[in-house]
C-alpha positions as CSV (number, residue, x, y, z in Angstrom):
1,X,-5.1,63.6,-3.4
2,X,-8.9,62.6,-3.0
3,X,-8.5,60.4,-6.0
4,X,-6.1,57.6,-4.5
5,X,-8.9,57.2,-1.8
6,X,-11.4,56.6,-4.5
7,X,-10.6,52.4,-5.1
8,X,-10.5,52.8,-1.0
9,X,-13.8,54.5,-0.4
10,X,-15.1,51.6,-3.3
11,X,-14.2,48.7,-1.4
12,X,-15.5,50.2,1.9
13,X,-19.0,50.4,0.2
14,X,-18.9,47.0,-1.4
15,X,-18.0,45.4,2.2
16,X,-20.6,47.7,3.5
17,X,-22.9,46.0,1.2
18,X,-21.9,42.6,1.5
19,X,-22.5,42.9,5.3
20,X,-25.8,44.5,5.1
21,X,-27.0,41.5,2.2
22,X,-25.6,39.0,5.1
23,X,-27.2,40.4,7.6
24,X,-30.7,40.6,5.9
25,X,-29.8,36.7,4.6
26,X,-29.2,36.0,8.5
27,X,-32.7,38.1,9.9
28,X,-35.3,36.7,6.8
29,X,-37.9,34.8,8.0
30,X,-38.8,32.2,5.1
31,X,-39.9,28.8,5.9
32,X,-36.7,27.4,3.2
33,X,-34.0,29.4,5.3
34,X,-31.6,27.5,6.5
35,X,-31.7,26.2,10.3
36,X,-28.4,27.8,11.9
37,X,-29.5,25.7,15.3
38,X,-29.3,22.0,14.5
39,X,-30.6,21.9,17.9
40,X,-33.9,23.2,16.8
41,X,-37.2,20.2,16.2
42,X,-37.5,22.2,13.3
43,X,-33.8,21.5,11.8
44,X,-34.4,17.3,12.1
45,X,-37.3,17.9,9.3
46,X,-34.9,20.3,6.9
47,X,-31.7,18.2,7.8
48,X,-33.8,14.5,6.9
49,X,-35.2,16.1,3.7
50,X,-31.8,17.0,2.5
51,X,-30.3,13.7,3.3
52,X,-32.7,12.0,1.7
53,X,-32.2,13.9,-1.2
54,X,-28.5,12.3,-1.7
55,X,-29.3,8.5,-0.1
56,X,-26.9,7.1,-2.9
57,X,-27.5,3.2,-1.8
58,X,-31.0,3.6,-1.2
59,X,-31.7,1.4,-4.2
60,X,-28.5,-1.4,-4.2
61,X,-28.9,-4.4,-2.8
62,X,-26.3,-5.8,0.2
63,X,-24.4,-7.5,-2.9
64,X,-24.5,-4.8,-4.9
65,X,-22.6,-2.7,-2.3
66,X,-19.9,-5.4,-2.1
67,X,-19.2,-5.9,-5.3
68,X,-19.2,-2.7,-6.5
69,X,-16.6,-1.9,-3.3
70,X,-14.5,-5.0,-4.7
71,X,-14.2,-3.8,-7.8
72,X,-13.0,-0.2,-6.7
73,X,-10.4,-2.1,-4.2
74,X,-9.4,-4.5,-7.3
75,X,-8.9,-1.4,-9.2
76,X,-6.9,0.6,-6.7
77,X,-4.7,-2.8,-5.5
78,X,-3.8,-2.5,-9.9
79,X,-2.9,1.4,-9.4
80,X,-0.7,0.7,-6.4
81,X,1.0,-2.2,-8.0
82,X,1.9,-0.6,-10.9
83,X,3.8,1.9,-8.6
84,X,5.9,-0.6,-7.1
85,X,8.8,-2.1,-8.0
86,X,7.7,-5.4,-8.9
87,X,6.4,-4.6,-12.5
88,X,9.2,-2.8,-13.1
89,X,11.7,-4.1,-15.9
90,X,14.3,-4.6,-12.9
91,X,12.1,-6.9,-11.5
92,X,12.0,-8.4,-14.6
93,X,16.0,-8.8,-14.9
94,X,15.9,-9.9,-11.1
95,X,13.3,-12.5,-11.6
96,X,15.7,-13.8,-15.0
97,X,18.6,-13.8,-13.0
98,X,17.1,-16.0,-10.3
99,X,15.9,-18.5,-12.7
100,X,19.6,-18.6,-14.2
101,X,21.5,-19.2,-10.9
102,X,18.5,-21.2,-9.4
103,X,17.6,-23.0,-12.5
104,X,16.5,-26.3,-10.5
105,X,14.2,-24.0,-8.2
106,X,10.4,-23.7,-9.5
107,X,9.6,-20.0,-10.9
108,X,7.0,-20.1,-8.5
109,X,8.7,-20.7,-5.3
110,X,11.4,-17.8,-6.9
111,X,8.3,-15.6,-8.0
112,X,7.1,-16.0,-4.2
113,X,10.4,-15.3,-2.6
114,X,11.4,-12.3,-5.0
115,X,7.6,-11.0,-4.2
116,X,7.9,-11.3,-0.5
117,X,11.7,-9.4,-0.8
118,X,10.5,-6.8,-2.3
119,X,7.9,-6.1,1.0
120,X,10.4,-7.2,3.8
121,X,13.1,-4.3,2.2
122,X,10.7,-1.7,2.4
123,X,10.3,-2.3,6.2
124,X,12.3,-0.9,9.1
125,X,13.4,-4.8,10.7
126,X,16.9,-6.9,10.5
127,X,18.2,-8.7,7.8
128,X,17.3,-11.6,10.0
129,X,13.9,-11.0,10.4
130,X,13.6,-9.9,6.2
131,X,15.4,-13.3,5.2
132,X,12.4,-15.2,7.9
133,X,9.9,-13.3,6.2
134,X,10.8,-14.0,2.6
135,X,10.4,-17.9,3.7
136,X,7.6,-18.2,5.6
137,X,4.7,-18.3,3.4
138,X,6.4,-21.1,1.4
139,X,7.7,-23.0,4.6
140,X,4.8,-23.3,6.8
141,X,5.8,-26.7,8.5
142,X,9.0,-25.1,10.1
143,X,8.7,-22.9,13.1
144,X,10.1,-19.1,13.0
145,X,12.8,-20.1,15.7
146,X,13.7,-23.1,13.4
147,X,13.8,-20.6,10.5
148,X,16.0,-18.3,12.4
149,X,18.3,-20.6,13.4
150,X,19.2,-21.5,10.0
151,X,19.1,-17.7,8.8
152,X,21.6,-17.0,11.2
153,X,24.5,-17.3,8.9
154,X,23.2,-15.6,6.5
155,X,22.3,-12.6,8.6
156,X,25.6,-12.5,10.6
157,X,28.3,-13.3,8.1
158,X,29.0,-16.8,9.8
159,X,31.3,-19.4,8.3
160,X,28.3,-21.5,7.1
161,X,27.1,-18.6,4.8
162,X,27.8,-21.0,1.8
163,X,27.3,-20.1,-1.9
164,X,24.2,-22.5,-2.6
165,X,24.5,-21.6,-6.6
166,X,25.7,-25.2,-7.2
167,X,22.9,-26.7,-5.6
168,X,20.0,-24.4,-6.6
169,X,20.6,-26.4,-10.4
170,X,19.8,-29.4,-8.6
171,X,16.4,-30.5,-9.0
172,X,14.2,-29.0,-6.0
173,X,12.1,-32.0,-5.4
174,X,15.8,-34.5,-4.7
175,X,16.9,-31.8,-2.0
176,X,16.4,-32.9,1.5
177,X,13.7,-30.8,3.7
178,X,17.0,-28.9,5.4
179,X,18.5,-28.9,2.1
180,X,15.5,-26.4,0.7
181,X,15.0,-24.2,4.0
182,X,19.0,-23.8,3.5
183,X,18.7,-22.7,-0.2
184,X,15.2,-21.0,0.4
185,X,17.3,-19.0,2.5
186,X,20.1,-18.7,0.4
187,X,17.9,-17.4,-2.7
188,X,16.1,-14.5,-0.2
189,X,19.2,-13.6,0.9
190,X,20.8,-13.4,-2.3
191,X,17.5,-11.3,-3.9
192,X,17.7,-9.1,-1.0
193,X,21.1,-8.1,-1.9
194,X,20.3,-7.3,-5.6
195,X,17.5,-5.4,-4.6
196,X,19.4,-3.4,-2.1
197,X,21.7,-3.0,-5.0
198,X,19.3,-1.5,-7.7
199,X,17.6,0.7,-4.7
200,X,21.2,2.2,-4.2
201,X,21.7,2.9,-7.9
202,X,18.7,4.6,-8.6
């Protein structure tokens, strides 16, 4: 019976131990001991020596610091990106399939609008406001009421929700002003959908 105690009465002695070596750490008088109260004048000294110690900028310029923080953003932006959608090969197919149907539309002005559609889905606001927000970077001579008046119909189902396929293969710059907000409009609502449409299938 005394024998299944033994491990017991072990550990009891090694905790005895380890309190005892604690203590005596805690109760030593040495000039390098740690200062347990900051508080102390004493503790300023040991705590600037130690800082000093690890003073990693000490010898970089202001310039330095910024462009070595630049580059880590630049490097994390690339990490992020290539966690989102948009380098995906479905962005890809959605980014081909816009310059088919919109063939008289610049790839920029798609590139922009399938960019900015990929942003707007991911946040918690109405189709309304997505379609506005898909538009307004490349339509900064409208107003956002003006912009929502003509997204209406493509936000609310309303008899002018027109296919604008036809005149997306017009050339962009022989549209009218109205004529590009419309199809603007028409091409963010229409990569919304797709993208709605891939997000459901995966």
């Amino acid at each position: 019976m005394t024998s299944q105690h033994k491990p017991y009465q072990n550990y009891q002695d090694a905790l005895s131990q380890a309190q005892g070596e604690l203590l005596e750490a805690l109760w030593q008088t040495e000039d390098d001991c740690y200062p347990w109260n900051p508080a102390e004048p004493e503790a300023q000294d040991y705590l600037a020596d130690l800082e000093a110690g690890f003073s990693l900028f000490a010898c970089q310029t202001e310039a330095e610091i910024t462009s070595g923080s630049q580059t880590l953003f630049n490097r994390l932006h690339q990490c992020w990106t290539s966690l989102t959608p948009s380098d995906s090969s479905g962005s890809a197919s959605l980014k081909r399939s816009l310059a088919e149907r919109f063939a008289g539309v610049p790839s920029s002005w798609l590139d922009a609008i399938a960019n900015q559609a990929q942003q707007a889905l991911s946040m918690d606001i109405s189709l309304a406001d997505q379609l506005v927000l898909c538009v307004r970077p490349l339509l900064p001579n409208w107003t956002e009421d003006d912009l929502f008046v003509f997204a209406r119909p493509w936000a609310y189902a309303m008899r002018g929700n027109q296919d604008f396929g036809a005149i997306g293969s017009v050339e962009w710059s022989e549209l009218s002003p109205i004529e590009q907000v419309r199809l603007s409009l028409a091409i963010a609502h229409y990569t919304l959908t797709q993208l709605d449409n891939t997000f459901e299938d995966n």
